[in-house]
C-alpha positions in Angstrom: 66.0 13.9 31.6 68.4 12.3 34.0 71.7 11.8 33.9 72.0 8.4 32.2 69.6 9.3 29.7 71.7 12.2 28.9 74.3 10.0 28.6 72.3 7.3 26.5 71.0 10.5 24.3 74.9 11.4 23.5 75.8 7.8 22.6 72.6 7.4 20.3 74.2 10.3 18.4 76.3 8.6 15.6 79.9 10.2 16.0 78.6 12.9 19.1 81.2 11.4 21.8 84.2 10.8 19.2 83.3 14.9 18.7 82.9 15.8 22.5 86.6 13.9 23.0 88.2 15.7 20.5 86.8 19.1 21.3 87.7 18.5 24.9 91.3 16.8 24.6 90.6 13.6 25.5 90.1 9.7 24.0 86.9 8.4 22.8 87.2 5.8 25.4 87.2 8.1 28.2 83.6 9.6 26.7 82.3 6.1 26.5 82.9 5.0 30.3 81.1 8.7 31.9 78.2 7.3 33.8 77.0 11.3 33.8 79.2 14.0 32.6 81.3 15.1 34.9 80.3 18.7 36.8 83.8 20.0 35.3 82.9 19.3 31.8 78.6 19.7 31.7 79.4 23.4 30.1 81.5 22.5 27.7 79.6 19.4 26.5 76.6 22.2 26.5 78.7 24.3 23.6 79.8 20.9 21.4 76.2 19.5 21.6 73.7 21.6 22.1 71.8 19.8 24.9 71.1 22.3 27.6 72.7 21.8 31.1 69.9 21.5 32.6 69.0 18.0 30.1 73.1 17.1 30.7 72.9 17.3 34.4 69.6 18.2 35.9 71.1 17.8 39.6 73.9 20.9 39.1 71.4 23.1 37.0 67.6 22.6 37.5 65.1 23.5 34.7 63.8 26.8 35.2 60.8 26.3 37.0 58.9 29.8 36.1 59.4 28.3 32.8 57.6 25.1 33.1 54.3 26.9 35.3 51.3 27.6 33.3 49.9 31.4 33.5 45.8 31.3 34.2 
């Protein structure tokens, strides 16, 4: 997932960035106009939502690649 679908993924959740704002102190408004979350917030966003950091920001914390390999 890149960043702007993490971002479109937030905002298709009815109420998720009036939630994020509130748990993190800020206005509704200020949710709404993050192109990507910001690096200073991805870990926080990771507790309200539930979305792993590596789905909110895949550039600051890659997928787990030994994850992803098949075993033959």
């Amino acid at each position: 997932m890149d960043n702007n679908a993490a971002m479109l993924k937030i905002r298709e959740k009815h109420g998720l960035s009036v939630k994020i704002a509130r748990e993190l102190g800020i206005s509704p408004q200020a949710v709404s106009g993050w192109r990507q979350i910001p690096a200073t917030r991805v870990i926080a966003v990771e507790r309200i939502t539930g979305i792993p950091r590596s789905e909110l920001r895949p550039d600051l914390y890659p997928p787990d690649k030994a994850s992803h390999e098949t075993k033959e």
